[in-house]
C-alpha positions in Angstrom: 223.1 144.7 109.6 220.5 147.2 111.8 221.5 149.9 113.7 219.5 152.5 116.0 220.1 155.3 115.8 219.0 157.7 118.9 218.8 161.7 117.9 219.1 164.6 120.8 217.7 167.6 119.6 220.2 170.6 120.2 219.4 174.4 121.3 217.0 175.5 118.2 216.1 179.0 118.0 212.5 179.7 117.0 213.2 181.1 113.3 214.9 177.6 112.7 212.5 175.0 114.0 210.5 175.0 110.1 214.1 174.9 108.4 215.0 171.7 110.5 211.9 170.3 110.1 212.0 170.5 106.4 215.9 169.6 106.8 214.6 166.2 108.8 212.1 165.5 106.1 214.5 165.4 103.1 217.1 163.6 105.0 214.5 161.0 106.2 213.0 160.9 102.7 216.1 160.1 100.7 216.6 157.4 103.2 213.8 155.8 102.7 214.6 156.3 99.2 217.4 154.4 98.8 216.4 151.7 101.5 218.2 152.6 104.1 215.6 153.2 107.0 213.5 150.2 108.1 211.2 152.4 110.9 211.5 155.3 112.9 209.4 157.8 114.9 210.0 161.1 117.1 209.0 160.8 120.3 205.9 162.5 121.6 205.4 164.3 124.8 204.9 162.8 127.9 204.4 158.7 128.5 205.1 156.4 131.3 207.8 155.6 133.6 207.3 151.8 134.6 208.6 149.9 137.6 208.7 146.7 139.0 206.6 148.5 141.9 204.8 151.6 139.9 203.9 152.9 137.1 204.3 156.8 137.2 204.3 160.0 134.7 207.2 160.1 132.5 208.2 164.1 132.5 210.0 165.0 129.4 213.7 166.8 130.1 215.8 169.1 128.0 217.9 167.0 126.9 215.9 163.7 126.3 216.0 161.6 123.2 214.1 162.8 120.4 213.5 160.6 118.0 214.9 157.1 116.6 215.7 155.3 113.0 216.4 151.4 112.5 218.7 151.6 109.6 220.1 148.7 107.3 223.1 149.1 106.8 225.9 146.9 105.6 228.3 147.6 108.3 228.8 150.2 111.6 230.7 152.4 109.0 228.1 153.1 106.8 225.3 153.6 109.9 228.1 156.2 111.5 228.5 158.1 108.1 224.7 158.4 107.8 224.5 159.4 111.2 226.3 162.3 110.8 224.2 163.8 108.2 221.7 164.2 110.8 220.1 167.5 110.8 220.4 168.3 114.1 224.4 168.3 114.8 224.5 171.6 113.0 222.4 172.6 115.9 224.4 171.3 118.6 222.3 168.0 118.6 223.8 164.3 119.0 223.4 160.7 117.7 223.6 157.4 119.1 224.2 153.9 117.1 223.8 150.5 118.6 223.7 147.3 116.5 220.8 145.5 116.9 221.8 142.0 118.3 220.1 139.1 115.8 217.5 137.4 118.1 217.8 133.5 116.9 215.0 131.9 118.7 211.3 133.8 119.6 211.8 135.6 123.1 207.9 133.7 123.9 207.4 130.2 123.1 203.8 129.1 123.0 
């Protein structure tokens, strides 16, 4: 099975940002390791904010998502106890999981 898994960073003082970072690299890393993440970014600044009418600046708030993963996992169990390893909860942070619905036929047909 897949799940996403959506971070919120939480309220990170200054003197902690290179010990979450390095905390977010093991954790990540081990992951990967043992097969667990399939793809994942953190989300850059800025972007767009589309419409059916416009297309507009997408401003970045406080308390935006983050970052994502796509694990495999075996079932929502497993993605919710890897989910709470995730170095930002200590930090006041959150996590979402969705399964990822199987898509049985190509959205686009040629």
């Amino acid at each position: 099975m897949k799940y996403m898994c959506f971070f919120k960073s939480g309220e990170v003082k200054q003197q902690d940002k290179e010990k979450l970072m390095k905390s977010w690299n093991e954790w990540t890393q081990d992951l990967k390791e043992k097969g667990y993440i399939e793809s994942g970014a953190a989300f850059g600044e800025g972007g767009k904010l589309i419409t059916q009418k416009t297309v507009s600046d997408y401003r970045v708030k406080k308390d935006d998502l983050t970052g994502y993963l796509v694990l495999n996992v075996s079932n929502e169990q497993e993605a919710i106890n890897l989910a709470k390893q995730s170095p930002d909860l200590p930090y006041g942070g959150s996590t979402v999981i969705r399964p990822c619905a199987e898509m049985r036929e190509p959205v686009m047909k040629s």
